[in-house]
C-alpha positions in Angstrom: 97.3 109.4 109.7 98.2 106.6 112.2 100.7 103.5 111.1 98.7 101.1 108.7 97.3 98.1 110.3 100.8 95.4 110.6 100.1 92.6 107.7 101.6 89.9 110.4 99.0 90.7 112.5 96.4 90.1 110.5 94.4 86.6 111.3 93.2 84.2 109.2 93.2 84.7 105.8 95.5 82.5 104.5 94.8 82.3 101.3 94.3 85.9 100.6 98.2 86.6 102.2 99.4 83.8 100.6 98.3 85.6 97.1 99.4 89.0 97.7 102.6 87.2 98.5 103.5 85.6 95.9 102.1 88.7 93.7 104.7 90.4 95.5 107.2 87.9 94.6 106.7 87.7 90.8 104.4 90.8 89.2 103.8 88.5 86.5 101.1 86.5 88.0 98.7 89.2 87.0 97.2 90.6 90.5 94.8 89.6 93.1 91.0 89.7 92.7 89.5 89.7 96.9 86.0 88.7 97.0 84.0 89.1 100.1 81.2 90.3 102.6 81.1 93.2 103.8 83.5 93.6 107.1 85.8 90.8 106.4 89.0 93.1 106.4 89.7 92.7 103.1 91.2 96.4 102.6 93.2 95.8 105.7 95.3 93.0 104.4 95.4 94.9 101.1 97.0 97.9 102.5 98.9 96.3 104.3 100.8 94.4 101.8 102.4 98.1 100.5 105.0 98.5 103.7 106.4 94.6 102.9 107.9 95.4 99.1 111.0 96.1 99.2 112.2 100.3 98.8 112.3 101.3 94.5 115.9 102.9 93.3 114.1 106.0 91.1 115.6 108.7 89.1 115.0 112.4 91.1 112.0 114.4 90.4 110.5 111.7 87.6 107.0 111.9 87.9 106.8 108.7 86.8 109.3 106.3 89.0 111.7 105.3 86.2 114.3 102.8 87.3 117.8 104.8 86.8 119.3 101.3 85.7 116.8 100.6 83.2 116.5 102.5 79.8 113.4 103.5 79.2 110.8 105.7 76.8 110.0 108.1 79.6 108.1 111.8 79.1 110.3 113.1 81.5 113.3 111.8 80.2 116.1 111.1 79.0 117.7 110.4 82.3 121.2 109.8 84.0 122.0 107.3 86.3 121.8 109.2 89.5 119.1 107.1 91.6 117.0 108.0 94.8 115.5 105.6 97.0 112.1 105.7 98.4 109.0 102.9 99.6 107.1 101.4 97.2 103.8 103.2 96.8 100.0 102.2 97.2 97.5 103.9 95.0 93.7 103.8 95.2 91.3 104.0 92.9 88.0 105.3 93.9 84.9 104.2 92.4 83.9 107.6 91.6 87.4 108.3 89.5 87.1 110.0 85.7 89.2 109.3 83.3 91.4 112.0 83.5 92.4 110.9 87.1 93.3 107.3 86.0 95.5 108.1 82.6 96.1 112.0 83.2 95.0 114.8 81.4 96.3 118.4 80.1 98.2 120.4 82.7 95.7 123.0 83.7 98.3 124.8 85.2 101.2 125.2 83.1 98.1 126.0 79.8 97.0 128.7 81.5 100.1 130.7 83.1 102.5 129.2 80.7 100.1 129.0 77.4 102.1 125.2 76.7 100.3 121.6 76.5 101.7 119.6 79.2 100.4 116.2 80.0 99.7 116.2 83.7 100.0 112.1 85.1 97.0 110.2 86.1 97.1 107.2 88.9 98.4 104.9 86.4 101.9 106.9 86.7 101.5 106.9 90.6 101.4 103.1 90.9 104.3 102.7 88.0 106.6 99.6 90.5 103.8 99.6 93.1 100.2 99.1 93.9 98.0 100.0 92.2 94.3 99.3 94.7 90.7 99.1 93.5 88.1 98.9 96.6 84.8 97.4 95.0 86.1 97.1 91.7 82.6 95.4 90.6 80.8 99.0 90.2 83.5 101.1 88.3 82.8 102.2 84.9 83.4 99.6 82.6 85.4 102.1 80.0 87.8 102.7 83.6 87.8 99.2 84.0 88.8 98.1 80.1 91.5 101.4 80.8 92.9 99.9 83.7 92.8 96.5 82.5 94.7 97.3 79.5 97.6 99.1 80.8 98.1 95.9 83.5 98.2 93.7 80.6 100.3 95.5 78.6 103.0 97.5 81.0 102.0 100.3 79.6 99.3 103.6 79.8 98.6 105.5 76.4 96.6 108.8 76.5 95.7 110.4 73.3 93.6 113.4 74.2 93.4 117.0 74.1 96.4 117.4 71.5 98.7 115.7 74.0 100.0 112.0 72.7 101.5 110.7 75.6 102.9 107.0 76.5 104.5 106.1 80.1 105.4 102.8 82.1 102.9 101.5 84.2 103.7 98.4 85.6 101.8 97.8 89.2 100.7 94.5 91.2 96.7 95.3 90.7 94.7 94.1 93.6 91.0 94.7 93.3 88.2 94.4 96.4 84.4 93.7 95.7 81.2 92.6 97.4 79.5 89.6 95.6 76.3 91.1 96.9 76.7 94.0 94.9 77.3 93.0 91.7 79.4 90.6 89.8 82.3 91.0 87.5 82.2 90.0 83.6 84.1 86.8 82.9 86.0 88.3 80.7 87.0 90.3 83.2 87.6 87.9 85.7 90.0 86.2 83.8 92.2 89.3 83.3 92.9 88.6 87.3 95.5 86.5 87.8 94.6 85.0 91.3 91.3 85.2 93.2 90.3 84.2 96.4 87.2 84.6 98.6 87.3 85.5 102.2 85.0 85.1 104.8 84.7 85.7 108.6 85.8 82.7 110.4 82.5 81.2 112.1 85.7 79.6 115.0 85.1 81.8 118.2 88.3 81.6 119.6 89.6 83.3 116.0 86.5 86.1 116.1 87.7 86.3 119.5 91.8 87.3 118.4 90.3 89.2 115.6 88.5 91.4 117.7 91.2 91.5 120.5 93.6 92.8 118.1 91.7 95.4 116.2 90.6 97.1 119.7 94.3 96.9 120.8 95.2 98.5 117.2 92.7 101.3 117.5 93.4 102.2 121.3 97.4 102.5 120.0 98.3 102.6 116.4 102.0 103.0 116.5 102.8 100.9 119.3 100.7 98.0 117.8 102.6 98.3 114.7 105.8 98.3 116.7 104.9 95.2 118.4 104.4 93.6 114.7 107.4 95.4 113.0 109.9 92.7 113.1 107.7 90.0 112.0 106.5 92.5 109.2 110.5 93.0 108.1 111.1 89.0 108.1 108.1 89.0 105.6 110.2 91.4 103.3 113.3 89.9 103.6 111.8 86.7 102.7 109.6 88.3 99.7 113.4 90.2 98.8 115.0 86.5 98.7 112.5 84.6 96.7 112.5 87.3 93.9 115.7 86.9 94.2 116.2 83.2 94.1 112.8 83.2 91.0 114.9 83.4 88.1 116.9 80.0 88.9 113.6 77.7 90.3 112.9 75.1 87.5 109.7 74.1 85.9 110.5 70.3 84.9 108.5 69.4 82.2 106.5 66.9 84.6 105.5 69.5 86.4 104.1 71.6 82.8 102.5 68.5 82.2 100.5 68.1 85.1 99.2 72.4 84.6 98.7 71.4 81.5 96.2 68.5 82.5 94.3 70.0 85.2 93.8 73.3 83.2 92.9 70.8 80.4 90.2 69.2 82.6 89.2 72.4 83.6 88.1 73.3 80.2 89.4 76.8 80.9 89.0 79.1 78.1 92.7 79.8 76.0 95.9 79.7 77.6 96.2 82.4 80.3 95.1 80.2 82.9 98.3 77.7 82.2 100.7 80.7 82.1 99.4 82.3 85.1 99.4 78.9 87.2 102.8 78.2 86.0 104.2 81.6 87.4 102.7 80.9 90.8 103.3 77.8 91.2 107.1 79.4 90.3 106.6 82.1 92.8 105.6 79.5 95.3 108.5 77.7 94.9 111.0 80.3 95.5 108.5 81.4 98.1 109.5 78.1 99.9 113.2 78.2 99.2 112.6 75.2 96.9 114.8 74.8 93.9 112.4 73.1 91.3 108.6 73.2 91.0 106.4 70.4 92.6 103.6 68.8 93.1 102.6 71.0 96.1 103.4 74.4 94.3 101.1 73.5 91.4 98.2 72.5 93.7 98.3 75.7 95.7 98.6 77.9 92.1 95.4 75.4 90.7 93.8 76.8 93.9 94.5 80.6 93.4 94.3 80.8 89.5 91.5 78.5 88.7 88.2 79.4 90.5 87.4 82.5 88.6 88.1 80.9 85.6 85.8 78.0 85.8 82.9 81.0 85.9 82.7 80.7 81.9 78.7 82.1 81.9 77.7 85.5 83.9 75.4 82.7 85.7 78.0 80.8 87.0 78.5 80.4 90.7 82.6 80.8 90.7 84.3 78.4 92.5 85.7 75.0 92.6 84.1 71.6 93.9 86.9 69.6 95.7 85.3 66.3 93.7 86.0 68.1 90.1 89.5 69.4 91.8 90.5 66.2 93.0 89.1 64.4 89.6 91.7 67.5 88.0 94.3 66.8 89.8 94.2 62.9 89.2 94.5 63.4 85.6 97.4 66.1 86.4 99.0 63.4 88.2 98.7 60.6 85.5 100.0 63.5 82.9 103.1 64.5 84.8 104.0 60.5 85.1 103.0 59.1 82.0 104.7 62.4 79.8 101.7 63.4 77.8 98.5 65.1 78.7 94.9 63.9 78.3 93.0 66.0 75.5 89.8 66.4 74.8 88.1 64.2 72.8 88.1 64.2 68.8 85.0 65.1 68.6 85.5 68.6 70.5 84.9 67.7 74.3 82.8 69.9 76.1 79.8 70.0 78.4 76.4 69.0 76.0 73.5 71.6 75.7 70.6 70.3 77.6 67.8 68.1 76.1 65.2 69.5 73.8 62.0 69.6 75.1 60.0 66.4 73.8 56.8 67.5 72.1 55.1 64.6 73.7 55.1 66.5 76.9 52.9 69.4 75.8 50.0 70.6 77.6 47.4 70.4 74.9 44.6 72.9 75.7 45.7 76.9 75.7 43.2 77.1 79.0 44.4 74.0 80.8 45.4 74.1 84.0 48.1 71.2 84.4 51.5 73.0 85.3 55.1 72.2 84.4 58.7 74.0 84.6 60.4 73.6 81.4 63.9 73.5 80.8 65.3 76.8 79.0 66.8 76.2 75.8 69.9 77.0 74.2 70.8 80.6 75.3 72.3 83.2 72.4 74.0 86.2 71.3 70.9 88.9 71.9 70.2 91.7 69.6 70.5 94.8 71.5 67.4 96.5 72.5 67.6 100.4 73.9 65.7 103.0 74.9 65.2 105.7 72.6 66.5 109.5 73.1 69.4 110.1 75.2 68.8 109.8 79.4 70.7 110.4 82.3 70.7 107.7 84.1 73.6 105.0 86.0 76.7 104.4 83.6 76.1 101.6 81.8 76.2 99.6 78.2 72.6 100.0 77.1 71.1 103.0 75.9 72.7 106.6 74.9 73.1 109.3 78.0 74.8 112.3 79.3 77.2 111.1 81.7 79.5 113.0 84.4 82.2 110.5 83.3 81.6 109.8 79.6 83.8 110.4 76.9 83.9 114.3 75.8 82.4 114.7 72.5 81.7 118.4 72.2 82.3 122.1 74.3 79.0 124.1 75.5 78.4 127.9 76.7 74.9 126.3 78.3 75.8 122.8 79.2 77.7 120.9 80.4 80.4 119.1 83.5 83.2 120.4 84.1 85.5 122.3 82.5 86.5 121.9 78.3 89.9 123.0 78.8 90.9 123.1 75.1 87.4 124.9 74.1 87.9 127.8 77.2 91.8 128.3 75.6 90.3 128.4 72.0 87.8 130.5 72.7 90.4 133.0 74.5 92.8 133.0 72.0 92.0 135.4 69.7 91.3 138.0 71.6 94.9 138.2 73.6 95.8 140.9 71.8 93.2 143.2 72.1 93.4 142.4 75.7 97.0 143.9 76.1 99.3 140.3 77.1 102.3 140.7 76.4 104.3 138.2 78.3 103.1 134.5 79.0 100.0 133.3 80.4 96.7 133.4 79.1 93.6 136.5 80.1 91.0 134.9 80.3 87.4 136.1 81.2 84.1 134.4 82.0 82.6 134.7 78.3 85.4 132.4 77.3 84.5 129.6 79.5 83.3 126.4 78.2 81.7 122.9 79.6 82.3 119.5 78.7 79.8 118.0 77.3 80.1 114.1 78.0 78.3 111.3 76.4 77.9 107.7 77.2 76.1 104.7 78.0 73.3 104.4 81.1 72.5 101.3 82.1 68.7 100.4 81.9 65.6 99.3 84.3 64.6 96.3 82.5 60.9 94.4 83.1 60.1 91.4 81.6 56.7 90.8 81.6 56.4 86.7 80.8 53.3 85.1 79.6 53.3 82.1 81.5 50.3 80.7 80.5 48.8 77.2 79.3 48.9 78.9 75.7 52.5 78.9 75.7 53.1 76.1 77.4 50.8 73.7 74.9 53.3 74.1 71.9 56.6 74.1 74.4 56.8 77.2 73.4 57.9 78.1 77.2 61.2 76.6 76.4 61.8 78.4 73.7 61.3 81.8 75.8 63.1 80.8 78.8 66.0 80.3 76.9 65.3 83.7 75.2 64.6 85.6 78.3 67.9 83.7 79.6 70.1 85.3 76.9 68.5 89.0 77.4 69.3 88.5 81.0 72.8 87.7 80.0 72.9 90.8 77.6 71.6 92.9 80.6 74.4 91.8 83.0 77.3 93.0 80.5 75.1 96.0 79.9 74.7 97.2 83.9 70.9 97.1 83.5 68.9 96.9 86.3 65.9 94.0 86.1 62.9 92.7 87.1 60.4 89.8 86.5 56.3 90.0 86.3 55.0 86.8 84.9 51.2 86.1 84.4 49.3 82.9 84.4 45.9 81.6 85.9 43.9 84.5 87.7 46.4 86.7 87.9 50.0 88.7 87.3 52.6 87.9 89.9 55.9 90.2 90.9 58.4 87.2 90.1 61.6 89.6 91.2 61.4 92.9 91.9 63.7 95.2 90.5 67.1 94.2 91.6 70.8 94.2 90.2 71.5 91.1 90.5 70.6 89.7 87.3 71.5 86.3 88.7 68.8 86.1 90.6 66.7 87.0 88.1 68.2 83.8 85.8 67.1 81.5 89.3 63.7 82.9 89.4 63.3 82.2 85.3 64.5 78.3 86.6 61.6 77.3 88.5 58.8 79.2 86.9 55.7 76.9 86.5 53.4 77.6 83.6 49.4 76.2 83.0 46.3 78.1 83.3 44.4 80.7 81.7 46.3 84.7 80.2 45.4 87.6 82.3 47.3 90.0 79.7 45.7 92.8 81.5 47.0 92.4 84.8 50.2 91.9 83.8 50.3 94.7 82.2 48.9 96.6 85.4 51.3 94.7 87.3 54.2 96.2 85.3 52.4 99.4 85.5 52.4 99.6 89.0 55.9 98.7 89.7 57.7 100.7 86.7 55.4 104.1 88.6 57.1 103.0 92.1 60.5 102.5 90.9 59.8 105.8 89.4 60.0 107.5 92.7 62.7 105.3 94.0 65.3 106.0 91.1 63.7 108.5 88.8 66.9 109.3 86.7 66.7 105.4 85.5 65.0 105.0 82.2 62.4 101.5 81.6 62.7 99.2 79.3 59.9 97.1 79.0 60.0 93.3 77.4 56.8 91.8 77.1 56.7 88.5 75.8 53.7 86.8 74.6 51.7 85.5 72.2 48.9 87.7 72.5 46.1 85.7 73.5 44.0 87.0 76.5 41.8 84.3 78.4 41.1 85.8 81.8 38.9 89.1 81.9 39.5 92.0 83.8 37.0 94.5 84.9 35.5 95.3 81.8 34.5 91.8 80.4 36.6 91.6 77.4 39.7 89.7 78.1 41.7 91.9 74.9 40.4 94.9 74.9 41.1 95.4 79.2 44.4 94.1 77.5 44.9 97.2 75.1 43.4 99.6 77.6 46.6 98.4 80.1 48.7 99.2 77.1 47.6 102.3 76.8 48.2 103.5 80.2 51.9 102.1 80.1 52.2 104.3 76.6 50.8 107.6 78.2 53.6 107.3 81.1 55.8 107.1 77.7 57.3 103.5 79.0 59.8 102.5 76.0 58.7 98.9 74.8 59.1 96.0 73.3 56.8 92.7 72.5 58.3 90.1 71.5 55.6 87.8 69.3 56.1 83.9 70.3 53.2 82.6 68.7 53.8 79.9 66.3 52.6 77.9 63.7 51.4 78.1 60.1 48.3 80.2 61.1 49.0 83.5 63.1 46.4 85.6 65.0 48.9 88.8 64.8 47.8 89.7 68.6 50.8 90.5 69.8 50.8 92.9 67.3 47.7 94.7 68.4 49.3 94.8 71.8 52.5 96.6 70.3 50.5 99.2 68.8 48.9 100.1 71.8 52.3 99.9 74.0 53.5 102.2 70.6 56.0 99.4 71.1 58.2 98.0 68.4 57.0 94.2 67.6 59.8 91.7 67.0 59.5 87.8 66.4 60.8 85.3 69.0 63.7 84.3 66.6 64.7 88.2 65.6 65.5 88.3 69.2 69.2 86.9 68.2 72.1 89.5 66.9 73.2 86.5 65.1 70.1 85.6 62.9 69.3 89.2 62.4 73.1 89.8 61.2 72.5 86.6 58.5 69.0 88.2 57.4 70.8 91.7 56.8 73.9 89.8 55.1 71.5 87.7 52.4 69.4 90.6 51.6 72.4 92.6 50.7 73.6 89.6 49.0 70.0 89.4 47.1 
């Protein structure tokens, strides 16, 4: 492998070195989040950063890179003072990475030749004082992620598995990669980033033009490129060695807590992490500067790094900061910081307002009319969850109940199975050492003792909302009432990994809003400017679904539907057969032979009910649900007063 790409050399990009930097600096911060387009070097600059911290004092032959000076609860301890020194390391995480790879699993090794339980380390050892890299962080498995976000937070990896109890140091800088287009992180996840920062290529030609000069000039000599760079590389670490350094004595004046306070205040960033994390940097950029107090400057660059991401509060979001609400921040920051108090929020609980109820004046009238109208969605809520029945095999996810390659190991199989169940093969061997003639260490095994692992998770779902759009639900403003329904299922698909689509039906005919897509926000766009009016072909939006659920059959057939239809039932517009209904439950039907798990979801309303929708149900042999049961919440206060009854 040639010498890594010099991180000098590296142009443009300011704001992504000038986080990795002050990561490097002070740990503390919480790591780097890099989102970006495709081709923007952003695992350049990453790997880069490794060969700039300064060389670890470790104690010989730890596996996991104890510091001999300080004490520590180590499984390869106790240990002496005798130290060795050696770089700081880079590890990578792949996105295909199981479990055992991240926290470690049973030695295979030393069980089988020894007969012992030995914990072998996972990654989370390997990037104990270093860093620890995660390309496309978006699309690993959320139980990785909620793994590896846990042990950042904390300092510290725990494995309890296979009879082996296990807990180790692991204290990285965490710098994770994605592609916007391919996904979005939670928010809740988001915010366990410290820093974020969005790079782009540079639309100036004469910087394309360096870019390109220097990556040709890179790949046609490696190690005299890097030579070229090495010196200006080696400032950078003596710089990063003397700010760590000079960290512990730069002073926060209160002024300068003050004015975080404020602007994270204005913010209306969710608990306190935001203010601790911009304090650190805005520490780390002082002694990044030789500076021997904070100031104004250092908390404006930290606001710039730490806030973003943390402004993204709803999974519809678009992260980011406007300069006018960052300026407007910063004015209050600056008033704080002189006047000695910051501004709070209001008594009565601050806070963006929900948007206007729909005003019944504005109804249609007639179910068939033709007028159209967007309506607002209303307030959006904690969905019930909603799965497919059985247990698939589809893309990890949060949703339904599958056998996963990298699921959680509930069981050992003769017949079934991935991978090897360590524990189960030994078991199963045990017994029969004897009549097998060992007599010194090390197991004999043979190929009727072998076992699988049987893994279980969660898949991730293909989920179709079929939306009547029609004047009948428009002429009791019903529509906003769904919108904002369909807005929270959309939200409870996001955290779930589902996979969705959009067919909405009004006037003649059934329309493919979105086509399947992962990106659920622009599913929540498309719901934004959907016009309703006109008459309820049922039946071809039931065909419509029909059709697209058989060709995303082909395209991913491991992917289990999940079919929402909501509607009130009525059916104005006939098909071929004449009767608007019944070509209605014939469409049902076919979606019910193909075995397409569904649910309707009955928004009619008013005293006097036609129970359509449940006609529909029967022949989807689809569960039926009312508009309202749709929320966890309600449902939780139903099952609460009935037990109470």
């Amino acid at each position: 492998m040639g010498a890594r790409f010099p991180f000098s050399a590296v142009v443009g990009h300011d704001d992504l070195r000038t986080a990795l930097l002050l990561n490097a600096v002070h740990p503390g911060i919480g790591g780097v989040l890099v989102r970006g387009e495709k081709g923007t070097a952003k695992s350049t600059v990453v790997r880069a950063l490794a060969a700039l911290l300064p060389e670890l004092d470790v104690v010989p032959g730890c596996r996991f890179g104890c510091d001999p000076a300080v004490p520590t609860d180590c499984p390869d301890g106790p240990h002496g003072h005798v130290a060795e020194r050696r770089p700081a390391r880079l590890v990578e995480l792949p996105v295909g990475a199981t479990e055992d790879r991240l926290i470690g699993s049973l030695d295979l090794e030393r069980a089988l030749t020894e007969g012992v339980r030995a914990y072998q380390p996972g990654l989370l050892a390997a990037a104990h004082r270093g860093v620890l890299y995660v390309d496309e962080v978006n699309l690993l498995h959320d139980h990785l992620v909620d793994l590896l976000l846990d042990a950042a937070a904390m300092g510290r990896a725990h494995v309890e598995r296979e009879g082996v109890s296990v807990s180790h140091a692991a204290s990285f800088l965490l710098v994770g990669t994605m592609n916007p287009e391919e996904g979005e992180l939670r928010p809740q996840l988001l915010d366990r980033f410290g820093l974020t920062v969005a790079v782009r290529a540079s639309r100036d030609v004469p910087t394309r033009t360096e870019v390109v000069r220097r990556r040709l000039a890179y790949e046609a000599d490696p190690e005299g490129f890097a030579a070229r760079w090495a010196e200006a590389d080696r400032e950078l670490a003596r710089r990063i060695v003397a700010a760590r350094e000079r960290l512990k004595d730069v002073v926060l004046p209160d002024a300068e807590l003050r004015r975080i306070a404020a602007i994270c205040a204005a913010f209306e960033v969710d608990g306190m992490r935001a203010d601790l994390v911009v304090a650190r940097t805005a520490t780390a950029h002082a002694a990044w500067r030789g500076a021997a107090e904070v100031a104004e400057e250092d908390v404006e660059a930290a606001v710039r790094l730490a806030l973003p991401h943390r402004k993204r509060r709803d999974p519809f979001d678009e992260p980011g900061l406007e300069e006018e609400q960052l300026d407007d921040a910063l004015r209050q920051g600056a008033e704080a910081a002189q006047d000695g108090e910051p501004d709070g929020p209001d008594d009565d609980g601050g806070g963006s307002s929900l948007p206007d109820e729909p005003s019944e004046s504005t109804s249609d009238g007639a179910a068939g009319g033709s007028a159209e109208r967007s309506h607002a969605p209303a307030p959006a809520f904690r969905a019930r969850l909603l799965q497919v029945p059985g247990v698939g095999e589809g893309a990890p996810g949060k949703r339904s109940r599958a056998r996963a390659r990298t699921g959680r190991v509930i069981r050992s199989s003769t017949v079934d199975g991935t991978g090897l169940h360590l524990v189960g093969t030994l078991a199963a061997a045990a017994p029969h050492q004897a009549a097998r003639g060992r007599s010194g260490p090390g197991l004999r095994l043979r190929g009727e003792d072998l076992r699988l692992s049987v893994r279980e998770g969660k898949e991730g779902n293909l989920v179709l909302f079929v939306v009547d759009a029609s004047g009948s639900m428009a002429a009791r403003q019903r529509m906003s009432a769904v919108s904002g329904a369909v807005v929270s299922l959309l939200r409870d698909a996001y955290q779930r990994r589902d996979k969705v689509g959009v067919v909405t039906f009004r006037g003649r005919e059934a329309q493919v809003a979105l086509p399947p897509t992962n990106s659920v926000d622009a599913a929540a766009a498309r719901l934004r400017s959907l016009r309703t009016g006109g008459r309820t072909p049922l039946a071809d939006g039931l065909l419509r679904a029909h059709r697209v659920l058989a060709a995303e059959r082909v395209r991913d057939p491991r992917r289990r539907p999940l079919l929402v239809l909501l509607t009130d039932g009525r059916a104005t517009a006939a098909g071929t057969g004449g009767d608007p209904l019944r070509d209605a439950l014939r469409a049902a039907g076919l979606l019910a032979a193909d075995r397409v798990a569904s649910v309707v979801v009955d928004c009619e309303h008013g005293p006097v009910r036609l129970g359509l929708a449940a006609r529909v149900a029967g022949a989807l042999d689809a569960a039926c649900v009312r508009l309202e049961e749709l929320s966890a919440d309600q449902v939780a206060g139903v099952v609460r007063a009935a037990r109470a009854a």
